[in-house]
N, C-alpha and C positions, 0 to 999 in steps of 0.2 A: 268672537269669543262667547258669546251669550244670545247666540239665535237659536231658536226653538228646537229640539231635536224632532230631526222629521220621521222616526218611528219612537213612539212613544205612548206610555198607559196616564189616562187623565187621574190623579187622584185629587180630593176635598181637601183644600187646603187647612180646615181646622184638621182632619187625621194627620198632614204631616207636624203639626203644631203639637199635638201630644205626642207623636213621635218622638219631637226635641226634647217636649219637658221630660218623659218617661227614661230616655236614654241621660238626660242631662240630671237628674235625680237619683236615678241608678250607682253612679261615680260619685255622687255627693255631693251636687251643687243645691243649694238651699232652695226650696219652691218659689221665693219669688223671684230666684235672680233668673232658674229654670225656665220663670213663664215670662219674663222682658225677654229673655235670649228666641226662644220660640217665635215670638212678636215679632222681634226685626229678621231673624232667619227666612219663615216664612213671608214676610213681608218682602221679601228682595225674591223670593221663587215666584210670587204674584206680581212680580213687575217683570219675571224673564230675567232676573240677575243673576243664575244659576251659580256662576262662580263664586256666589257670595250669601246662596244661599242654604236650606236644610242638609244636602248636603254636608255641607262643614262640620256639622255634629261627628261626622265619623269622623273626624281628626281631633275637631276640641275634644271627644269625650276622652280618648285612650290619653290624652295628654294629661287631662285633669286625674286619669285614675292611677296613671305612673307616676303621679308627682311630680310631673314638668311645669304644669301651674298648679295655684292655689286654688282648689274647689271649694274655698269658703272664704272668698277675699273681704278683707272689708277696708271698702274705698273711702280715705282721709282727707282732709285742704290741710297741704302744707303751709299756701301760702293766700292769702285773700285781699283785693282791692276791692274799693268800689264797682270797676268795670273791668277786672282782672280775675281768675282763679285758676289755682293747681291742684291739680288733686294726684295721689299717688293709687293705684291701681291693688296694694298689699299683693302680687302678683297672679292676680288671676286674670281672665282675658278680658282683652280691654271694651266689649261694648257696656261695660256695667260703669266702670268711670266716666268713656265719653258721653254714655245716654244722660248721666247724672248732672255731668258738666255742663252739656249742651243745654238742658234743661234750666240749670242755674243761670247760665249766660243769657239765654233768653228773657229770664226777668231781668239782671243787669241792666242789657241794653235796653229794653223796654224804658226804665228808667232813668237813665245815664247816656241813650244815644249811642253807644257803639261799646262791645266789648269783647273779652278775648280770654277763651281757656286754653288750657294747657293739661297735659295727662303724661304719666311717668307710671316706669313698673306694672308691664299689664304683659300679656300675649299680645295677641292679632283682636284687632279693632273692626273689620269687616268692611262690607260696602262704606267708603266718607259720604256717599251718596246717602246715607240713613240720614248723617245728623243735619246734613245741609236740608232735608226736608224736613226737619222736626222745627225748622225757624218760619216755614212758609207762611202760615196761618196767622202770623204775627206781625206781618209784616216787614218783616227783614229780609236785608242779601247777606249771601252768608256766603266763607271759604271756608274749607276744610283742608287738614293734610295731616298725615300722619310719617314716621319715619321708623326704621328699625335698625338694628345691627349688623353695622358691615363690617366685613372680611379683604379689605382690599391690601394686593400684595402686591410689591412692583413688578414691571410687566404684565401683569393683569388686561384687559382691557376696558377700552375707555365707558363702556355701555355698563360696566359694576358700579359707575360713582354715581347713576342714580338710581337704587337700589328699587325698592318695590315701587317707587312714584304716585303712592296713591291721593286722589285729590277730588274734590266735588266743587261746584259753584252753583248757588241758587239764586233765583229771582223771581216771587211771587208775580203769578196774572191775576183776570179777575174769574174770566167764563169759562178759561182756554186752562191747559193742563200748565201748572208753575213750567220755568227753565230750571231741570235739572242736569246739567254736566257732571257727570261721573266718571272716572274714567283713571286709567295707568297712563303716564306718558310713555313707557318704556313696554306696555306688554306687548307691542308687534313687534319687538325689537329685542326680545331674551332668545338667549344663545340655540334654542329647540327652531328658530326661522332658519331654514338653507336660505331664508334671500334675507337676510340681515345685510353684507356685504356687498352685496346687489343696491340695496336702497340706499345704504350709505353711500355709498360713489355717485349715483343716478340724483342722491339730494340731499348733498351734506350740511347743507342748512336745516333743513328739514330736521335730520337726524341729531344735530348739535342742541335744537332747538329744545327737542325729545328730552336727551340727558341734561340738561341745565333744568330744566323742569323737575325734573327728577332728585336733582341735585339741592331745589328749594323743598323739597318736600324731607329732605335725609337736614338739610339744615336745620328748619322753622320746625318739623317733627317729630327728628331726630335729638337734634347736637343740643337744641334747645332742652329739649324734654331734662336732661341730663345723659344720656347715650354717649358713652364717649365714641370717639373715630374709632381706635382700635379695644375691640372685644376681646382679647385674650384672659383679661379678668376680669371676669361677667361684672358689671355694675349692681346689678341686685342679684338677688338668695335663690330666685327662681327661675332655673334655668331658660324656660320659655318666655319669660316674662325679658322681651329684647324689643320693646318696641313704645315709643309716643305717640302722642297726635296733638295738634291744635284745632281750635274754630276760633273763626273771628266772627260777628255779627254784627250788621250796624242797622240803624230803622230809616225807614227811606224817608219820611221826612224832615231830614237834618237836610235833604236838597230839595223836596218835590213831594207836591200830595200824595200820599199812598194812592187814594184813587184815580187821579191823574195817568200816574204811571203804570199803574195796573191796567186802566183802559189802553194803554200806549202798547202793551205788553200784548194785549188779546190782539191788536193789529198787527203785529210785531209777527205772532205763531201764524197769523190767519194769512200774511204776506208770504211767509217762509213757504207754506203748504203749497203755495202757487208755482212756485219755482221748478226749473226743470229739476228732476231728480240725477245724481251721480250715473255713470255707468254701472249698470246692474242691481241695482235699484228701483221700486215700483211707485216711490214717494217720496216726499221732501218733508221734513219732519223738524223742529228745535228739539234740542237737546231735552229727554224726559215723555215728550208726546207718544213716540211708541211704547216708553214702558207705561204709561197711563192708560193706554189702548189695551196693551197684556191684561196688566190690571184688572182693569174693567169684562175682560173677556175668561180670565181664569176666575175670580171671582163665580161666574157662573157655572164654567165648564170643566173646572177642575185643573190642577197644574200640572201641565207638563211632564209628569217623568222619564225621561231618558233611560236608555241601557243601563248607565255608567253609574246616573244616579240612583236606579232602584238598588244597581248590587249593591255601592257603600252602603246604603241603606240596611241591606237586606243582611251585610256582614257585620255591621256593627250589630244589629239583633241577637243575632248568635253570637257576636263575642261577650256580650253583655247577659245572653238570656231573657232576653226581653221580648215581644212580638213586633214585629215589623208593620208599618202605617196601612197595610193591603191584605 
């Protein structure tokens, strides 16, 4: 889903960063929320997250200028513990609650050991793989998930109950690149696979596995957030505003020195890289190693742009009136 496109023009990833903010200020979102959105957009194109990243602006923006979200949200705590918080989204798109959240949770648990937000009333939240790395440096493991509004109708099939499945897990190293898992359980498996039907037969474990996962994510993201199951009367004002998320965080010495297990970790990546790789495969990698390789390589070289991504690019400019990042 998110391998390199093999004809493609390198550009500077700060030109695609005023890109977002130019287009994302354009519609009316306020400068600072413009240059956090920028931050993690292009932050996910320099790790090769493509689907999750600059890109998107050509959807967020027209949403935000039709009035589908709030271009001027401003993000509230509903509800506050010591090692608990809610925050509602006033429905604009959600990485401005989760960044805010995850950030608060992080001092929490810092203090308290382990803690847990929650996010309501927002749009699409982005890569779970942003917030699960915004814990690393701290030393915490971190889960993420987020859930959105389902439509589920009987006879429907069984691969809709878990909706978008989006999910990260992290676990700081010391030398070695953190473990980041990112990932959909269900995206090889939405309804555009001709071998959907195929895989399910050939590995119905496998595949059950997939939609249950998915299914915690529509729960703990979803149902939680306040989502109800059926969406026929939108829970909140803003039409795109359909979607939650959680972070849990805990600091690893409530079992184990940070450094202890950090050195265990750099053995852990340095093992993995040994191993034979999959078929069709060049390497053996933990979870996050290639994108920190990307990273480190666009950083220099410029990111990636694909066909697909210059033109959204290139058309949101012109529907906006604005210049394109090239």
């Amino acid at each position: 889903m998110n391998s390199p496109p093999e004809r493609f023009d390198s550009v500077p990833h700060k030109d695609l960063h005023d890109f977002v903010v130019r287009a994302a200020t354009q519609v009316g979102l306020p400068p600072d929320k413009a240059q956090l959105l920028a931050a993690l957009l292009t932050g996910n194109d320099l790790r090769g997250v493509f689907s999750h990243g600059t890109a998107q602006i050509a959807t967020y923006a027209i949403l935000m200028r039709d009035g589908r979200l709030n271009n001027k949200p401003a993000v509230t705590v509903v509800k506050e513990t010591n090692n608990s918080l809610l925050l509602d989204g006033d429905g604009g798109l959600g990485y401005f609650p989760a960044a805010e959240g995850t950030k608060r949770v992080i001092d929490k648990a810092k203090e308290h050991g382990i803690a847990i937000m929650m996010t309501r009333n927002h749009g699409h939240f982005g890569a779970a793989g942003l917030y699960s790395r915004m814990t690393v440096e701290h030393d915490l493991i971190t889960y993420v998930t987020s859930g959105h509004q389902l439509h589920l109708k009987p006879g429907g099939d069984l691969f809709s109950a878990g909706g978008g499945s989006p999910m990260a897990f992290s676990a700081p190293a010391d030398k070695e690149p953190a473990l980041i898992l990112d990932f959909g359980a269900l995206h090889d498996l939405y309804g555009g696979n001709r071998h959907r039907d195929d895989i399910a037969r050939l590995a119905p474990g496998l595949v059950l596995r997939c939609i249950g996962m998915g299914e915690i994510c529509q729960a703990w993201g979803g149902l939680l957030s306040g989502l109800p199951l059926h969406g026929d009367t939108p829970r909140w004002h803003w039409p795109g505003a359909n979607q939650g998320s959680m972070v849990i965080t805990f600091r690893i010495d409530l079992f184990l020195e940070p450094a202890t297990f950090k050195r265990e970790m750099d053995e852990y990546v340095r093992a993995v890289r040994q191993l034979r790789p999959l078929d069709g495969f060049n390497s053996s990698h933990m979870p996050g190693g290639v994108e920190a390789d990307r990273e480190t390589r666009s950083r220099k070289e410029g990111v990636p742009v694909g066909k697909a991504h210059r033109k959204s690019l290139d058309d949101l400019a012109a529907e906006l009136g604005i210049d394109p990042p090239w």
